[in-house]
PyMOL Python script that loads the backbone (N, CA, C, O; Angstrom):
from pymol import cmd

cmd.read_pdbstr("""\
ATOM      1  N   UNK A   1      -5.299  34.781   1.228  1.00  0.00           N
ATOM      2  CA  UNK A   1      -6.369  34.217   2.014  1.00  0.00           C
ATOM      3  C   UNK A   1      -6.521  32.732   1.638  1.00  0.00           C
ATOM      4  O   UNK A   1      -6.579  32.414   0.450  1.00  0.00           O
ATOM      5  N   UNK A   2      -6.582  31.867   2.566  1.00  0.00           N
ATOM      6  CA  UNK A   2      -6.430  30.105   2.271  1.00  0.00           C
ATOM      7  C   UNK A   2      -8.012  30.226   2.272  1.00  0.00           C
ATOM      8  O   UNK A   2      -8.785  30.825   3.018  1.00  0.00           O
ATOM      9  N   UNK A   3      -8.192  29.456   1.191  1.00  0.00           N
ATOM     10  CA  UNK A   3      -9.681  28.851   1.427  1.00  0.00           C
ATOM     11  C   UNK A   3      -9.993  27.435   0.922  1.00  0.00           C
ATOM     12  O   UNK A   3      -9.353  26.886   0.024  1.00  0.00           O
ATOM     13  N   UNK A   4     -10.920  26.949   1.505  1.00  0.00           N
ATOM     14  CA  UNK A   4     -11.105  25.321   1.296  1.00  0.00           C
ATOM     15  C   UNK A   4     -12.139  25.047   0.217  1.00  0.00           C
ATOM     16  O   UNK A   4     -12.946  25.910  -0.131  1.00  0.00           O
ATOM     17  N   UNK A   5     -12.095  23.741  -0.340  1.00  0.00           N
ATOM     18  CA  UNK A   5     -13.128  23.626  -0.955  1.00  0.00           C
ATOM     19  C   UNK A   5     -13.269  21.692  -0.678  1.00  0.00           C
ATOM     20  O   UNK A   5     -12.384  21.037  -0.127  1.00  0.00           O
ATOM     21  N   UNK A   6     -14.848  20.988  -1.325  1.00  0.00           N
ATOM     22  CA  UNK A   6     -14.759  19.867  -1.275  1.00  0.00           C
ATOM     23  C   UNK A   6     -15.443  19.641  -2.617  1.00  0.00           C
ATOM     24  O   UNK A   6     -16.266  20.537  -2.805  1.00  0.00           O
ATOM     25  N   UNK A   7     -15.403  18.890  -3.474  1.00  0.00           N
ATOM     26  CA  UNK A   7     -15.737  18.867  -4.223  1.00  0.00           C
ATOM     27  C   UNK A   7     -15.813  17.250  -4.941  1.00  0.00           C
ATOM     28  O   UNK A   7     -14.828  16.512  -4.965  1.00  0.00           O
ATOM     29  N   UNK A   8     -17.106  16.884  -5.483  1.00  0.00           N
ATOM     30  CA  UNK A   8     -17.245  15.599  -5.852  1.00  0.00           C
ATOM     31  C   UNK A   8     -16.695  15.317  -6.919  1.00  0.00           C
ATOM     32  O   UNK A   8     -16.561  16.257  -7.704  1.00  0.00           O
ATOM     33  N   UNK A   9     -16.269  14.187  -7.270  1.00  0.00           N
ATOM     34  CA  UNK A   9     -15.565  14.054  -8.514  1.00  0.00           C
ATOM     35  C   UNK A   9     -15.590  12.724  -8.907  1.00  0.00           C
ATOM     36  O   UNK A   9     -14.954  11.830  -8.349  1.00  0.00           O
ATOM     37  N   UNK A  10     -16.560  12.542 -10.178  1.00  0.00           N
ATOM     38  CA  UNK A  10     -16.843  11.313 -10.629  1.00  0.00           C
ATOM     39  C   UNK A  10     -15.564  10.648 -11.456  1.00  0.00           C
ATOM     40  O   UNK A  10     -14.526  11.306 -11.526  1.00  0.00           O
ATOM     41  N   UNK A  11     -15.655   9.171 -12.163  1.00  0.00           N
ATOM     42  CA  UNK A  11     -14.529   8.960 -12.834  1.00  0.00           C
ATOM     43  C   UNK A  11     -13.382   8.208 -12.121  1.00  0.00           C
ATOM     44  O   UNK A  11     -12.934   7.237 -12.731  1.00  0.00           O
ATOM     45  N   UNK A  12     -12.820   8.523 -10.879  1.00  0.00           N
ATOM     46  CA  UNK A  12     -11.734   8.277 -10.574  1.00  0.00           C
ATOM     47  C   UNK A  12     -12.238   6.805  -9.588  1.00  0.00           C
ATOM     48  O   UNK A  12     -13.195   6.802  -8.814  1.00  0.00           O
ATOM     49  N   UNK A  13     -11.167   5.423  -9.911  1.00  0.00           N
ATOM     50  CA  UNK A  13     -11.995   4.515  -9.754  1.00  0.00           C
ATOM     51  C   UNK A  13     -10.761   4.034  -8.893  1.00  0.00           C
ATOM     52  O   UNK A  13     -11.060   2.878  -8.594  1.00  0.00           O
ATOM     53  N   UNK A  14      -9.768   4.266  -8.446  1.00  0.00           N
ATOM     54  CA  UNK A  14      -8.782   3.449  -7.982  1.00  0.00           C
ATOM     55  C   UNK A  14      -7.530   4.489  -7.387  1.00  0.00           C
ATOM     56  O   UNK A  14      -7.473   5.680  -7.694  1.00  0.00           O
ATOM     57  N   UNK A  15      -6.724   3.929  -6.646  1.00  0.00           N
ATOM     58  CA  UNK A  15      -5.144   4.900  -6.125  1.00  0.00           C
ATOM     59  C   UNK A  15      -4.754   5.896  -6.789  1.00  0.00           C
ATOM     60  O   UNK A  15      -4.598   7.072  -6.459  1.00  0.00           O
ATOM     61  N   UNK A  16      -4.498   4.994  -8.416  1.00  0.00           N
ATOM     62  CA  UNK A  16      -4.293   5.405  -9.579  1.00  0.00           C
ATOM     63  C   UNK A  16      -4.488   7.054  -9.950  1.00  0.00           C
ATOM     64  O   UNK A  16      -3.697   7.993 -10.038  1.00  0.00           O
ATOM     65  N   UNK A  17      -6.162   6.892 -10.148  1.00  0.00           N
ATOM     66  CA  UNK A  17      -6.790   8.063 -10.764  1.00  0.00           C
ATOM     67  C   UNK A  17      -6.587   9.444  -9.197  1.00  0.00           C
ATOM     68  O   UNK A  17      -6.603  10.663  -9.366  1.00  0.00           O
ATOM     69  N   UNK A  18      -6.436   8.807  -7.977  1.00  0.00           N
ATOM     70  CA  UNK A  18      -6.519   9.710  -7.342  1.00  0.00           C
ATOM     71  C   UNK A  18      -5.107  10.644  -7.389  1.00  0.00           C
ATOM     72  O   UNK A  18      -5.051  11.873  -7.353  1.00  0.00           O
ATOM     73  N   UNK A  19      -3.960   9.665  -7.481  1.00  0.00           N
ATOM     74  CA  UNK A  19      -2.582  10.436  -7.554  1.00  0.00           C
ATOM     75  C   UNK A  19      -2.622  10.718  -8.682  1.00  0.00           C
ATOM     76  O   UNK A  19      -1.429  10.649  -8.979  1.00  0.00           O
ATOM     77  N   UNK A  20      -3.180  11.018  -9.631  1.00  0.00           N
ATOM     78  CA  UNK A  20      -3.131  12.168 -10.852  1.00  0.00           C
ATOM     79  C   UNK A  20      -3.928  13.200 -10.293  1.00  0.00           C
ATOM     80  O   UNK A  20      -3.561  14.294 -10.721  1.00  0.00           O
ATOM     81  N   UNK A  21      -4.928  13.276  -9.459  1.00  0.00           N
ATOM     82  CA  UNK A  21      -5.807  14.100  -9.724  1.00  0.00           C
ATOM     83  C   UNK A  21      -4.511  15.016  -8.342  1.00  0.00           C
ATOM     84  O   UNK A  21      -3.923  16.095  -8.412  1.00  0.00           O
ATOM     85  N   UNK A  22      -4.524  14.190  -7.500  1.00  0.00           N
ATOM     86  CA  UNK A  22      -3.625  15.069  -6.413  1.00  0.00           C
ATOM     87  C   UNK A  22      -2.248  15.901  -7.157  1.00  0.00           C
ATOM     88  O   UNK A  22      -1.932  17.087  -7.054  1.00  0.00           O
ATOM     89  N   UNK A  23      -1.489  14.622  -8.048  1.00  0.00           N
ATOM     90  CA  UNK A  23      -0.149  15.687  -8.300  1.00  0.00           C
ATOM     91  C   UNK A  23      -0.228  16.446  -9.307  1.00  0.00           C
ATOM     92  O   UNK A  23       0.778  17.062  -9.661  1.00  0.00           O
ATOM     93  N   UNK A  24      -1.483  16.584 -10.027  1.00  0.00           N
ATOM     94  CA  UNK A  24      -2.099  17.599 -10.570  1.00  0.00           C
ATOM     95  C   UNK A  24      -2.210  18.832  -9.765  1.00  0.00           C
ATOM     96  O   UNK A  24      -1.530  19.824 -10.026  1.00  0.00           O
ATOM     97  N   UNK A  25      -2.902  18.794  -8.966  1.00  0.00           N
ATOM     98  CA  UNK A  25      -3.369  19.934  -7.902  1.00  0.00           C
ATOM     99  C   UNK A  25      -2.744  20.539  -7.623  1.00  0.00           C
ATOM    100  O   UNK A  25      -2.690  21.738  -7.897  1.00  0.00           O
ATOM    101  N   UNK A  26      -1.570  19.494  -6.533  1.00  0.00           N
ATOM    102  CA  UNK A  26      -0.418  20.144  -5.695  1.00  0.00           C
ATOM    103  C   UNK A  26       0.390  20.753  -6.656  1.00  0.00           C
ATOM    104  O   UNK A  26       0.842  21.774  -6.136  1.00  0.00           O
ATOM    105  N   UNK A  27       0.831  20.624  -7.894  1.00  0.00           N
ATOM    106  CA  UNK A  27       1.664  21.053  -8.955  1.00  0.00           C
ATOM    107  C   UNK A  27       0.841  22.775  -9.571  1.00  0.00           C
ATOM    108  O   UNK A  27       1.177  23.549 -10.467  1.00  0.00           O
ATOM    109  N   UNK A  28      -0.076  22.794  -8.781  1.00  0.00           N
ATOM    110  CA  UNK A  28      -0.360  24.118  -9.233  1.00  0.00           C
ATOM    111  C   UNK A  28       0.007  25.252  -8.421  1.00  0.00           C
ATOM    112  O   UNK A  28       0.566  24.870  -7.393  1.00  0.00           O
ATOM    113  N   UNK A  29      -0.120  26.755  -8.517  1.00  0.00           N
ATOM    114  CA  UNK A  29       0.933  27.526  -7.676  1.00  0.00           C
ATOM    115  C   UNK A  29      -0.503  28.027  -7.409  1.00  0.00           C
ATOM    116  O   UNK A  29      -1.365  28.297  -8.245  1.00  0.00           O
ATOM    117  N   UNK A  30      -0.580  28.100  -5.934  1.00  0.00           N
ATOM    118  CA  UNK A  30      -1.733  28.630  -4.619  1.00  0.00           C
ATOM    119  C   UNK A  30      -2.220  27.412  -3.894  1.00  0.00           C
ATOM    120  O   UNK A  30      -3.008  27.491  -2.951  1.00  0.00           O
ATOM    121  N   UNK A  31      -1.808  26.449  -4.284  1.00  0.00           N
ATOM    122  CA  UNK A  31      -2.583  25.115  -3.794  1.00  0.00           C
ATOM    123  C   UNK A  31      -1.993  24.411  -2.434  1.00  0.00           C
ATOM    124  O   UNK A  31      -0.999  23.724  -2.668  1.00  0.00           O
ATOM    125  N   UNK A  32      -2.315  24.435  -1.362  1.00  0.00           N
ATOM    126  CA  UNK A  32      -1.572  24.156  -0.188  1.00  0.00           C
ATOM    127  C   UNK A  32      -1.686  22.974  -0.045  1.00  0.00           C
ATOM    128  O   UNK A  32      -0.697  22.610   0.590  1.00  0.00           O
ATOM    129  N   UNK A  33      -2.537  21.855  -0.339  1.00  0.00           N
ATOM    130  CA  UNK A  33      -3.162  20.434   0.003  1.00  0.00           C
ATOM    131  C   UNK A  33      -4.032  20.218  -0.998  1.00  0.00           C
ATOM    132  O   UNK A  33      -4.632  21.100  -1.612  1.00  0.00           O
ATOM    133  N   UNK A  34      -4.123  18.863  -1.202  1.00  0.00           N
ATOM    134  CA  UNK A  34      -5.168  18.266  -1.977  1.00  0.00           C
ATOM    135  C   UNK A  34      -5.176  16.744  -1.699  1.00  0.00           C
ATOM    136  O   UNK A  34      -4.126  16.102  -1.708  1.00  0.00           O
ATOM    137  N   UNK A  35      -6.369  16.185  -1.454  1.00  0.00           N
ATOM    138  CA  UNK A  35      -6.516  14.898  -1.344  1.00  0.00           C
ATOM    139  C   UNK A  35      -7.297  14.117  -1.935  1.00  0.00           C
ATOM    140  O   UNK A  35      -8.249  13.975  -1.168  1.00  0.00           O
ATOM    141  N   UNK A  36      -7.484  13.444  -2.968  1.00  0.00           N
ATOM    142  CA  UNK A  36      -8.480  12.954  -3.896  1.00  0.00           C
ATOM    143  C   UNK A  36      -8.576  11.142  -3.087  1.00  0.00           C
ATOM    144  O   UNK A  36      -7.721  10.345  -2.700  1.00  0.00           O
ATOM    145  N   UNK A  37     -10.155  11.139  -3.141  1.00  0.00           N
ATOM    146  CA  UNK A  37     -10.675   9.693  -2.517  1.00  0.00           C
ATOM    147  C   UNK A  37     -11.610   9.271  -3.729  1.00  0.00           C
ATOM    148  O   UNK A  37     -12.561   9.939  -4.135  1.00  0.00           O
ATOM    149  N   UNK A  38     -11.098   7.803  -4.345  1.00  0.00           N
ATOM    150  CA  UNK A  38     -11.569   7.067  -4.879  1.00  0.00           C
ATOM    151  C   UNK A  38     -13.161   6.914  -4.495  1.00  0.00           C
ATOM    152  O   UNK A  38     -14.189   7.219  -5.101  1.00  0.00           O
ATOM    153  N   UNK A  39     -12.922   6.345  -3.299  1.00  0.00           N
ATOM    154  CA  UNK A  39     -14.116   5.486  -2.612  1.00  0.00           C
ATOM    155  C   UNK A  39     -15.047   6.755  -2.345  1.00  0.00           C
ATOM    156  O   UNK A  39     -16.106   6.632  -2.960  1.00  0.00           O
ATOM    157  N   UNK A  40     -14.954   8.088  -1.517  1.00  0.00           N
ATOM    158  CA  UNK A  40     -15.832   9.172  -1.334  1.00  0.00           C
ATOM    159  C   UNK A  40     -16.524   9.980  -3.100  1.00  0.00           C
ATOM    160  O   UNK A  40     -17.535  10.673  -3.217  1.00  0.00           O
ATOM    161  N   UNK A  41     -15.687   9.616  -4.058  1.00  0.00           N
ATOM    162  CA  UNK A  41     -15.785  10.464  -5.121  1.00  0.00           C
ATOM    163  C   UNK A  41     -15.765  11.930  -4.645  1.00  0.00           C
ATOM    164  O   UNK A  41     -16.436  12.767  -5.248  1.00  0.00           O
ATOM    165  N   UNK A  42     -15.070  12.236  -3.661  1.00  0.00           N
ATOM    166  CA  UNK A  42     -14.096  14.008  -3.558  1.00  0.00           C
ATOM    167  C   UNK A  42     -12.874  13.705  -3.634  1.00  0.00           C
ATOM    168  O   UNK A  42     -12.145  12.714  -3.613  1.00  0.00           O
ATOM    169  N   UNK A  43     -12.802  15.458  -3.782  1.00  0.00           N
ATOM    170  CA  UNK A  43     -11.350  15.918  -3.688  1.00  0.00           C
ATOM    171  C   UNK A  43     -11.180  17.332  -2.647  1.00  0.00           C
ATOM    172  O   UNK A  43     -11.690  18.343  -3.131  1.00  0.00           O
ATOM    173  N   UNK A  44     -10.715  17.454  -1.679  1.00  0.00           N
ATOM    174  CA  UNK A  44     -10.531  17.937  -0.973  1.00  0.00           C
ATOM    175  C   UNK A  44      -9.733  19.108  -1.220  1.00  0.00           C
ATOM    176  O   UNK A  44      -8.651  18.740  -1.676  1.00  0.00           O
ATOM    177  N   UNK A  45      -9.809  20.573  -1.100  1.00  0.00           N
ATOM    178  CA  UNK A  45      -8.303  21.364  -1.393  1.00  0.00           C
ATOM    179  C   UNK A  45      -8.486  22.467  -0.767  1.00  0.00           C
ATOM    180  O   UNK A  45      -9.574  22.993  -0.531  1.00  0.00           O
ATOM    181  N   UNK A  46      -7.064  22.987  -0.380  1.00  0.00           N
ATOM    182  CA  UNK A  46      -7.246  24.202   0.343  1.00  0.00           C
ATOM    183  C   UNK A  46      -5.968  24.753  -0.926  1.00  0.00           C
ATOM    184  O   UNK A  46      -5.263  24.002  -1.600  1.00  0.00           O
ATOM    185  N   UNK A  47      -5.981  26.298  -0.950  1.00  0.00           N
ATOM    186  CA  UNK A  47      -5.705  26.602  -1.653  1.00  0.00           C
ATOM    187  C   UNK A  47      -5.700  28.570  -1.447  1.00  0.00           C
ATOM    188  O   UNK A  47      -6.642  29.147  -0.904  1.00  0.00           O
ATOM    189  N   UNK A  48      -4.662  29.195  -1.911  1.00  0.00           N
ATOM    190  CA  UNK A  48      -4.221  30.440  -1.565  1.00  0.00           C
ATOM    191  C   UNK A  48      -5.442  31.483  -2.447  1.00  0.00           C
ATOM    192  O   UNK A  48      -4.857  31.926  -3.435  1.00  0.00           O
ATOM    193  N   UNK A  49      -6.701  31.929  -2.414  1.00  0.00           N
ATOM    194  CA  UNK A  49      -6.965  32.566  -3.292  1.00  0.00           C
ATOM    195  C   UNK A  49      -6.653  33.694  -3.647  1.00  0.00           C
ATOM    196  O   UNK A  49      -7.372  34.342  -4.408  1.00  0.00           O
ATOM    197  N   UNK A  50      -5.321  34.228  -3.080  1.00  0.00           N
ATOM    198  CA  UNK A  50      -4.714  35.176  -3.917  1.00  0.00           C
ATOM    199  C   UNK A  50      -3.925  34.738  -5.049  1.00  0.00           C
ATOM    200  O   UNK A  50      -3.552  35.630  -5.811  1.00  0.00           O
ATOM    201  N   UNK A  51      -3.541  33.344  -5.359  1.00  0.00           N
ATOM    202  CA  UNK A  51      -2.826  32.757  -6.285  1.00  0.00           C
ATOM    203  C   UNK A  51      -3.600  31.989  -7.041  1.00  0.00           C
ATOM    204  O   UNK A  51      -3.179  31.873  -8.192  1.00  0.00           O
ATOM    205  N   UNK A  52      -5.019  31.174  -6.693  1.00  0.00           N
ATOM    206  CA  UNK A  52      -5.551  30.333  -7.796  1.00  0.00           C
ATOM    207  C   UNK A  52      -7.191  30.519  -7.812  1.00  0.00           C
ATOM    208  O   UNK A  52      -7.652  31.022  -6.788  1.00  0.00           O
ATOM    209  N   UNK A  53      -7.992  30.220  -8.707  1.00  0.00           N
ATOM    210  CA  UNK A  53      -9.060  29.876  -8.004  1.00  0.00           C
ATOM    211  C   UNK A  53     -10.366  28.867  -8.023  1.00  0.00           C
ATOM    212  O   UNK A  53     -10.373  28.073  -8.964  1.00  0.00           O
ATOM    213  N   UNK A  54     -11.240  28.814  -7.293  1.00  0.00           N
ATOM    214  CA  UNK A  54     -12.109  27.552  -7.525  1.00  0.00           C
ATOM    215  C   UNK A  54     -12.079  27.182  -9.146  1.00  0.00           C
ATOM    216  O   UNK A  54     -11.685  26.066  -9.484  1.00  0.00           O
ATOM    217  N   UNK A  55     -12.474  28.076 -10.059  1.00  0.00           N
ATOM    218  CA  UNK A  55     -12.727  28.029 -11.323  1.00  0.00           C
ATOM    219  C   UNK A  55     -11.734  27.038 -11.844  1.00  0.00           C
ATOM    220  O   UNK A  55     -12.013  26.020 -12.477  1.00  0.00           O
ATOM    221  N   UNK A  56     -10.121  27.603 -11.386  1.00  0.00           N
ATOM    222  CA  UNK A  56      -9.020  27.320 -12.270  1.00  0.00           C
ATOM    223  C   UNK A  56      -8.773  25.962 -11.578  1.00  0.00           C
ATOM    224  O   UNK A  56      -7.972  25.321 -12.258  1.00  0.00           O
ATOM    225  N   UNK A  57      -9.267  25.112 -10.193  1.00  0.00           N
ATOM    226  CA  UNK A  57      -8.941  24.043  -9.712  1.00  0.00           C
ATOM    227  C   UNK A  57     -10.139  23.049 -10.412  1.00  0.00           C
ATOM    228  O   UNK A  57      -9.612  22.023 -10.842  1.00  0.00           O
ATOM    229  N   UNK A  58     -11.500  23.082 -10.622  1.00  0.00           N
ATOM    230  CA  UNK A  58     -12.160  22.960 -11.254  1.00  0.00           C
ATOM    231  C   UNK A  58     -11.780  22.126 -12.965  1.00  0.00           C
ATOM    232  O   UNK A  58     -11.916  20.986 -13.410  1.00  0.00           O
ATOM    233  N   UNK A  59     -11.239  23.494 -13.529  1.00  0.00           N
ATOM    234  CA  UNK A  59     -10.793  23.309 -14.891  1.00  0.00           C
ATOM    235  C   UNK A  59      -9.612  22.288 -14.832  1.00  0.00           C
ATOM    236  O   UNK A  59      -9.558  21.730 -15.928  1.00  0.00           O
ATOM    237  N   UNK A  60      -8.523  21.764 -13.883  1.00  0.00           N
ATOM    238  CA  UNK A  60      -7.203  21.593 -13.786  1.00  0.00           C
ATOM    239  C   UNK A  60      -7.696  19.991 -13.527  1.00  0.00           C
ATOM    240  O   UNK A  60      -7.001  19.069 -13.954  1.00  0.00           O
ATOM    241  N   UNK A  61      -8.974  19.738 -12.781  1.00  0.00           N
ATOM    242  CA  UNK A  61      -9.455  18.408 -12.635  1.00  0.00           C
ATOM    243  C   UNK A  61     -10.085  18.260 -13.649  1.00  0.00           C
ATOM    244  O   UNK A  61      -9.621  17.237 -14.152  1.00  0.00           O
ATOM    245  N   UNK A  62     -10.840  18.631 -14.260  1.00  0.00           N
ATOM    246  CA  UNK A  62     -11.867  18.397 -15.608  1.00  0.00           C
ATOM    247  C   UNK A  62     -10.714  17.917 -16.609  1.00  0.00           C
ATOM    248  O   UNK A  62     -11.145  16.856 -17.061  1.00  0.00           O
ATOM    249  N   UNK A  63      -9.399  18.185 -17.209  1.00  0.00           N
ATOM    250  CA  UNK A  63      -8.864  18.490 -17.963  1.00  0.00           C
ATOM    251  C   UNK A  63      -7.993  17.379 -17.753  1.00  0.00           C
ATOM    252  O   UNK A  63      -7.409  17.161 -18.815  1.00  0.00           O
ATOM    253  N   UNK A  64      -7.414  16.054 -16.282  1.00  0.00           N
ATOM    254  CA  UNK A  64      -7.310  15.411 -16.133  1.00  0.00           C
ATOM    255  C   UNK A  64      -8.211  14.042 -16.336  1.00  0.00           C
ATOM    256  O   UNK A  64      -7.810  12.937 -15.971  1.00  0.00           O
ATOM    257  N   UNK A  65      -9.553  14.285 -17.005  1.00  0.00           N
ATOM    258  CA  UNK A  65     -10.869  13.244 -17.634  1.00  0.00           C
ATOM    259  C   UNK A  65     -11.913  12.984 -16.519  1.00  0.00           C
ATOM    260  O   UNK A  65     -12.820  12.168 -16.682  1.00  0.00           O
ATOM    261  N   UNK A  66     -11.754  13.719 -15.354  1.00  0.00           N
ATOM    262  CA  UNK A  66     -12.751  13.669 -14.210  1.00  0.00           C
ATOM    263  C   UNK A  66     -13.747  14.811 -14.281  1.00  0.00           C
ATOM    264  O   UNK A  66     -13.469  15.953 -14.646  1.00  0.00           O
ATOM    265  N   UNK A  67     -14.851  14.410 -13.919  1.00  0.00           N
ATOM    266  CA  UNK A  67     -15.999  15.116 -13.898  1.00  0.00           C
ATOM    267  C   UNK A  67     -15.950  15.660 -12.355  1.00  0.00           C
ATOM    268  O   UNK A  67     -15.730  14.990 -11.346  1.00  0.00           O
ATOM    269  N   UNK A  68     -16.255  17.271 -12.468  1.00  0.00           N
ATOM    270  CA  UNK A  68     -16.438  17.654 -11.055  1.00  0.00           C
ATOM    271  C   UNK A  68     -17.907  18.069 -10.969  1.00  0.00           C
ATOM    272  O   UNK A  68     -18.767  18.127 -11.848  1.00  0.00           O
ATOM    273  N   UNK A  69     -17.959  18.392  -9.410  1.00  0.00           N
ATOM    274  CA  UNK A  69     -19.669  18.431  -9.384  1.00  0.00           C
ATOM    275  C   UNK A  69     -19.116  19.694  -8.054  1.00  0.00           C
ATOM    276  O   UNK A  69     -18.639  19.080  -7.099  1.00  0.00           O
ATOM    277  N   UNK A  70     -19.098  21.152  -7.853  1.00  0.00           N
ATOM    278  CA  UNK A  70     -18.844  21.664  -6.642  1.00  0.00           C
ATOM    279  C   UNK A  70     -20.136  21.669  -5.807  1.00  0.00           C
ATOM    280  O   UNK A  70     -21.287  22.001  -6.090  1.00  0.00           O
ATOM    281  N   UNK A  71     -19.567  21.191  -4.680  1.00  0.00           N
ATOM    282  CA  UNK A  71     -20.507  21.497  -3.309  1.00  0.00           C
ATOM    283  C   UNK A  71     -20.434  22.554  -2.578  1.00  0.00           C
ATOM    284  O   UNK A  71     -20.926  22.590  -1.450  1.00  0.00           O
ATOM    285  N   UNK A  72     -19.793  23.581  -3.139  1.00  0.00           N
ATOM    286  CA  UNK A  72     -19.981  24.613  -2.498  1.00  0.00           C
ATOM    287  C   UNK A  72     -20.503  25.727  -1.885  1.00  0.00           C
ATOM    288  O   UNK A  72     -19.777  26.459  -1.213  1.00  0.00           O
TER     289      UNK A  72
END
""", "prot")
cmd.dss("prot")
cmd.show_as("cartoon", "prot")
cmd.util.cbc("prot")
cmd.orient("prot")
């Protein structure tokens, strides 16, 4: 089952911080998309929840030095 999430994410200040936070993401197995915006402070992801889940996308950004905040 694909499900989406959006989620705020403080910290990330430039291109830079967003392509870690993305080839972080995409490098995980259930993760179909991810798009991290500097300027919005989200990160966007859709993602297989038979393979990953909010928790573990959550932890996978935290663990890259970004603070998440879910809006879910």
């Amino acid at each position: 089952m694909i499900e989406s999430a959006s989620l705020t994410v403080t910290g990330m200040k430039c291109g830079g911080c967003e392509n870690i936070v993305t080839a972080k993401l995409k490098g995980m197995d259930g993760v179909k998309s991810a798009v991290a915006s500097s300027k919005d402070k989200a990160v966007k992801v859709e993602f297989d929840a038979t393979k990953t889940s909010l928790k573990v996308i959550v932890q996978a950004i935290t663990e890259t030095g970004y603070t998440v905040f879910d809006d879910n």
